[in-house]
N, C-alpha and C positions, 0 to 999 in steps of 0.2 A: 721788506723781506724779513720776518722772523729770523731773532739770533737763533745760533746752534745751543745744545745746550751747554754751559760752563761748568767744571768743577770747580767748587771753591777751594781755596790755597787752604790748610787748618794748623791750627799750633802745631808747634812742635811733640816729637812722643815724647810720652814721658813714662819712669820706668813704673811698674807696676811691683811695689812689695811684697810679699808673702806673707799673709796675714791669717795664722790657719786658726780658723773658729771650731769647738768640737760640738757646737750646734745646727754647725750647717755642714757636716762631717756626719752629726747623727741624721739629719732630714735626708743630704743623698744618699745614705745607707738604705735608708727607708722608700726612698722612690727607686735605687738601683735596679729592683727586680723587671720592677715597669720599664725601665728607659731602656734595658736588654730585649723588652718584650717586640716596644718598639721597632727595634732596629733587627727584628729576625730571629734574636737568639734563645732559642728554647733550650738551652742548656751549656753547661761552658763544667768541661772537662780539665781537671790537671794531674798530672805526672810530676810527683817528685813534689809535693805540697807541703810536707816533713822537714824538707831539705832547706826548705826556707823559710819554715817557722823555725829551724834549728839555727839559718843565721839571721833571723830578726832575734830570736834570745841571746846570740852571741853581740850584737850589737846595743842594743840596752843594756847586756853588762858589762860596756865599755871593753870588750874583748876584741871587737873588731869595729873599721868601716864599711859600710855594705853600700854599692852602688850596681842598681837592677838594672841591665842592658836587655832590652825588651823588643823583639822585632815589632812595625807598623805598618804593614800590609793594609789595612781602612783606617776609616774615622771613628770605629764602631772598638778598636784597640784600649781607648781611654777606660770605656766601660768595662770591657774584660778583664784588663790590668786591676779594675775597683774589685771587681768581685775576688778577683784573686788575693787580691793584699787586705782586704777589706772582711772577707768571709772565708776564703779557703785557707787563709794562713792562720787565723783565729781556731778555726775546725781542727786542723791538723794539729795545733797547739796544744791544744784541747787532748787529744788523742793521745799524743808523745807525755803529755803530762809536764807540760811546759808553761813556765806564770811568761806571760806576757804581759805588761803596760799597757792600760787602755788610754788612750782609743789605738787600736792600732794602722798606722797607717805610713806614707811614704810620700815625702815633697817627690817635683817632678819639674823637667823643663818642659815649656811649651815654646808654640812660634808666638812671639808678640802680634803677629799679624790675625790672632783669632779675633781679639775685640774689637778689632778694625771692622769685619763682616760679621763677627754676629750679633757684637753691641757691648757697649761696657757693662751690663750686667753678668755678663761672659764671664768678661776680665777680673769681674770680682770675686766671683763665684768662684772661679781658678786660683784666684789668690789665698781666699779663705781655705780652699782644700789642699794647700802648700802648694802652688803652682808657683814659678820662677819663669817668667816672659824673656824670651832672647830674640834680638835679629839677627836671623842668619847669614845676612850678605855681610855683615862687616863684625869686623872685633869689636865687640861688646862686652867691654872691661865691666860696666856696672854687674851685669847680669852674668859673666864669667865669676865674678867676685863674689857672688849672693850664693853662688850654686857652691862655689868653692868651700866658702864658710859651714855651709848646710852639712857640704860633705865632710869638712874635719871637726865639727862641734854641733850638726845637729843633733837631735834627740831621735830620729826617722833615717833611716836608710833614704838615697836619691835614684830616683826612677832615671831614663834617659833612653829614649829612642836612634841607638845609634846610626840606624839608614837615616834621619833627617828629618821622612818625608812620607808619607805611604808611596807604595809602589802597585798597590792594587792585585798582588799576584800572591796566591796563597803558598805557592809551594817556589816560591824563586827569593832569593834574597840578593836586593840590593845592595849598592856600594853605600860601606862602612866609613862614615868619617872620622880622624881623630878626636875630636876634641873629648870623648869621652875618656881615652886612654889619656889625654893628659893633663885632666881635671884631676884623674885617680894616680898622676904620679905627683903634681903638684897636693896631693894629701901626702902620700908620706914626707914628701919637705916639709909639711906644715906640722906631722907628726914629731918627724926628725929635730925640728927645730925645738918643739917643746918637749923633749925628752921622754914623749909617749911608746910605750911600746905596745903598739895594735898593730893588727891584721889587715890592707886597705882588699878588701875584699870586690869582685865583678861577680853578678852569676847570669850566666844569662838563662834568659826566657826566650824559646822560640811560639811561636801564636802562628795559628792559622783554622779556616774554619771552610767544615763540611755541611752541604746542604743536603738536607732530611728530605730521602726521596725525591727520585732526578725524573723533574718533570719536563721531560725532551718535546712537547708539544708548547711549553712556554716559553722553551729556546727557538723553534723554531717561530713561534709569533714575535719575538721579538726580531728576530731577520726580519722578518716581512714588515715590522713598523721602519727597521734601520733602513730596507732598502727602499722605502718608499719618501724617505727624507731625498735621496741620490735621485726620487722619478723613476724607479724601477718598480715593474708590478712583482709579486711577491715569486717565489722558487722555480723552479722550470716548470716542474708540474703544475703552476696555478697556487694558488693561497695554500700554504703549506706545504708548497712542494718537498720537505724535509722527512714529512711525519711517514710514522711507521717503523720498522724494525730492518734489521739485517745490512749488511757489510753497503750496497748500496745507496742506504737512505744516510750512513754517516758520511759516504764518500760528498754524496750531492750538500751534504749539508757544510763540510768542511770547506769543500769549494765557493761555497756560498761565504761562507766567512771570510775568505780570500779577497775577494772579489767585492767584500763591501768592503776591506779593508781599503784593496786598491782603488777602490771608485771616491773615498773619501781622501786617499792621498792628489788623484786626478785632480778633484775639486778644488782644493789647497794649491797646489802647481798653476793652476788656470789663475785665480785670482791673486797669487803674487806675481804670477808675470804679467796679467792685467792692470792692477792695481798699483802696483807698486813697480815694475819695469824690472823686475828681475829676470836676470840669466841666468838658468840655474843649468850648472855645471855640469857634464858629462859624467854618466853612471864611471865608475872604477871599474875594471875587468874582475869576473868573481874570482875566489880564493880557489884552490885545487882540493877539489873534492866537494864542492858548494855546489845544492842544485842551483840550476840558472832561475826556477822561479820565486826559489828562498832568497836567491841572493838580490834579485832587481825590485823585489818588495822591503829586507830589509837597508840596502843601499837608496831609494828612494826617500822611504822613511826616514831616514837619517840628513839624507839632502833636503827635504822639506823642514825640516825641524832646525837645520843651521841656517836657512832662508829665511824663517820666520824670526829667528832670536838675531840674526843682523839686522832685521829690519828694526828691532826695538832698538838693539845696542846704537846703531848709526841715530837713531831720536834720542838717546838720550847723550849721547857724545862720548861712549864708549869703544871707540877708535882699536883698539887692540885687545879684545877678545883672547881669552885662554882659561886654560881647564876644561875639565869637564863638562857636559852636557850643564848638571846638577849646578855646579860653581859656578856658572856663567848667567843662567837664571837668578840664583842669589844676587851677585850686582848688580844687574838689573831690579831687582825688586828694590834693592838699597836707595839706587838711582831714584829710580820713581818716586820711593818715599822722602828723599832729600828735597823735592820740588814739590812733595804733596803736604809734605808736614814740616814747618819753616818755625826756628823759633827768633826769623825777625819782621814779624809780621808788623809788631804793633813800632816800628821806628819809620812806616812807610807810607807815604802818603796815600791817597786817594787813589789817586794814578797808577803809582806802580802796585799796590792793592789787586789793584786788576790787572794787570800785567802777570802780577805772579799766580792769579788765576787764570790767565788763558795759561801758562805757564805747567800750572798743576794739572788743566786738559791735554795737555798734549802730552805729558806725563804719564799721565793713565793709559791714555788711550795706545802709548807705546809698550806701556804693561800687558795691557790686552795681546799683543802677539805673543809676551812670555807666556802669558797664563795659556793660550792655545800650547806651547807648546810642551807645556806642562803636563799637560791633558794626555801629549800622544808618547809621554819621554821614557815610558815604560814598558810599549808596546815592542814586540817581535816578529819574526818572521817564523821564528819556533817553536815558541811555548806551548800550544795545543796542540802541534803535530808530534813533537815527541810524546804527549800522553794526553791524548782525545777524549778527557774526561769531564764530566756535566759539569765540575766547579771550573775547569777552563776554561771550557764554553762560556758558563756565564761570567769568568774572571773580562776576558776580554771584549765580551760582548757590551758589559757596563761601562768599560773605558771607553768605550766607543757610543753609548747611548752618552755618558755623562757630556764628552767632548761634544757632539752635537747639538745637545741640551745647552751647553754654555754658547756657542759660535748663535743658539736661535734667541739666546734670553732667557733660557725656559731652565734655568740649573738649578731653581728653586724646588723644582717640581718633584716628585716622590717618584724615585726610579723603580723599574718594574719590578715584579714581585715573582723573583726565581725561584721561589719555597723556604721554608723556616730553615735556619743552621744552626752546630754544633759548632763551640769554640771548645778546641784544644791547644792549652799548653803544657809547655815539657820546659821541668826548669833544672838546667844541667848542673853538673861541678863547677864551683867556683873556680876563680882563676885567683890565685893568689898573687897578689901588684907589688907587695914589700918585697918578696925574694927576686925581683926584676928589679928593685930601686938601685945596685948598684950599677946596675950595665945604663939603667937611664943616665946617672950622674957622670957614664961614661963617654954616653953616645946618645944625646936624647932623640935624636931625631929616630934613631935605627931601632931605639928601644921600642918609640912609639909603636913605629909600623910591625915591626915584630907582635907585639900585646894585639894591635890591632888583627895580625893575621890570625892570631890562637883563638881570639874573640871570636869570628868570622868561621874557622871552624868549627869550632864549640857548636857555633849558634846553627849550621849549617848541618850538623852530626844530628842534634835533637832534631830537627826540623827534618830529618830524613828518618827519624826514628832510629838511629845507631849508636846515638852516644850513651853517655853511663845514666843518666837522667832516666832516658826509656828506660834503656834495657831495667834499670832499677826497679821501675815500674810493672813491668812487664812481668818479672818476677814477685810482684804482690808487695813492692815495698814502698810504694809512695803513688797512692791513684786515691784522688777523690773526686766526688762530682756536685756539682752546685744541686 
């Protein structure tokens, strides 16, 4: 009988430096256009573009630190962000009559875990454009330490995606972690200490992106390919039972949404109580004022997703689970990689060699339940019903083509083609971090989360179009377009 397949055990990680080249700073500048063309975007809008070539000159002249909190909604983010910092802050420089330092540009964190899947050309390429690799599940002094330096002595402002993670959702903003807020209070200690008097500056950036021309017959074929993954023939009506106009044809369609949702959580419920002999828990009674169908799809959703991440946590001997959805995934992933990437590989014989590769299979493969439920960690019960719009349609419909796509093998594959989009960002008032450093020195923890809540508003105000950013804009005083 044929072995199963093995993953093999590999070194340990190791960290990847920052090694910014302005030759290969000038080559992505130059393929930029193309790699947006790529990924949909025929054009990438910003508000308030002024505002932040006012403080990149404020920061080359040593007047302040600038660290850019930038929401990540996709993977498609990295790019935007370039053309932003890359082209739009140069333009607007330009305009104001502002000398900027070429090249102009901005180190960033990433997840260490990109070179992993898409190859160490990645990881280099990331490095040379100031990228700084962190893992998320654990304290990572090295890569804390590199971003921290960047931030008090680099020569570039520091990017930082404060949700983490993409959340797939153009108009909802995920949970904010600290570590940004106290990367930027550990700069004025490091200011304080060397008797600098600068500004530690946050500005945030809200990003999201509208698709050019709502093509509702590509939404509804893409139902018809999700339901036919569950063995469902396509809409009530026959192939396309969606299309067409009028109050009707949305109703059948949003129920159709419904309904592939729950048929995908069905599927998931079956094979961990199959598979793996789970009980899973009795629904909770809904909240007062919860419809009952909101509430048993997102109470499900929720029980399927702590069903699936016990099952990793109990493989990799993670016994006492806590935090959030988000933090509990990170350990897991930390785990995984503690058994997948070993720096005592070479003090072991033959024998345990492979011991610590069935070791690193079983590793993964307990990952594999993270990663599922990675997939569904973003999902709702109300995101489209509150506003039944083409980019929520296809917001949630891709979380649900990707997650299917991954559970078949097939996540390599070019997800469907909803119509070209518009990125817009809007880059608000800074938040100034010095005139908070005393209440930090007094109470860091309260500081933190306080900086954190302002952040979170800010970031939430543009992204609604209500803060001083827009409204700025709005007014004629900061809009330019790629």
């Amino acid at each position: 009988m044929p072995r199963a397949g093995i993953q093999p055990a590999q070194p340990g990680l190791r960290f990847l430096p920052a090694h910014f080249s302005p030759w290969v700073h000038r080559l992505s500048r130059w393929a930029l256009p193309v790699l947006l063309r790529t990924r949909g975007i025929v054009d990438v809008q910003v508000e308030g573009a002024e505002r932040l070539a006012q403080l990149f000159a404020e920061h080359q002249q040593g007047r302040a630190r600038l660290l850019i909190a930038f929401r990540h909604p996709t993977t498609t983010d990295p790019l935007t962000m370039a053309q932003l910092v890359w082209e739009e802050v140069p333009r607007a420089a330009r305009a104001a009559r502002l000398r900027l330092h070429r090249p102009v540009y901005s180190q960033f964190l990433y997840d260490r875990g990109i070179p992993l899947w898409a190859g160490a050309a990645a990881g280099w390429i990331l490095g040379a454009l100031g990228g700084i690799p962190i893992q998320r599940g654990k304290l990572d002094r090295v890569a804390l330490k590199a971003a921290r330096d960047v931030l008090a002595e680099g020569s570039s402002p520091l990017a930082i995606a404060p949700e983490g993670a993409t959340n797939n959702h153009g108009e909802m903003l995920g949970p904010l972690e600290p570590g940004l807020a106290q990367l930027a209070f550990w700069c004025c200690d490091d200011l304080a200490a060397a008797g600098r008097q600068q500004r530690v500056l946050i500005v945030p950036i809200a990003l999201r992106y509208v698709t050019q021309g709502l093509d509702w017959p590509a939404v509804d074929a893409l139902l018809d390919r999700l339901e036919a993954q569950l063995g469902r023939s396509p809409g009530p009506e026959g192939a396309g039972g969606s299309r067409g106009g009028g109050r009707p044809a949305e109703e059948r369609r949003y129920r159709r949404l419904i309904q592939l949702g729950e048929g995908v959580i069905t599927v998931m419920e079956d094979f961990y109580r199959q598979a793996h002999g789970l009980e899973l828990p009795p629904l909770p009674a809904p909240a007062p004022g919860t419809a009952a169908n909101e509430h048993g799809f997102i109470a499900r959703l929720e029980r399927i997703r702590n069903a699936a991440l016990a099952v990793a946590e109990t493989h990799l001997q993670l016994l006492r689970p806590k935090g959030s959805l988000g933090e509990r995934c990170r350990r897991v992933e930390q785990a995984g990689w503690s058994r997948l990437y070993r720096d005592d590989l070479e003090t072991m014989t033959p024998l345990e060699r492979s011991l610590a590769d069935w070791q690193a299979t079983e590793a993964r493969l307990a990952m594999d339940h993270m990663r599922l439920v990675e997939h569904f960690s973003t999902l709702s019960g109300s995101y489209v019903a509150e506003k039944p719009s083409f980019d929520r349609y296809t917001e949630v419909l891709q979380i649900l083509w990707r997650a299917i796509a991954w559970i078949n093998g097939t996540s390599h594959d070019k997800p469907p083609d909803l119509g070209s989009r518009l990125a817009r960002l809007s880059v608000g008032e800074p938040i100034d971090v010095t005139e908070r450093h005393g209440r930090y020195l007094s109470g860091r923890r309260e500081a933190v989360n306080d900086l954190m809540a302002e952040l979170r508003a800010r970031m939430l105000a543009e992204l609604e179009g209500a803060g001083p950013g827009a409204q700025a804009a709005r007014a004629g005083l900061g809009t330019s377009s790629a």
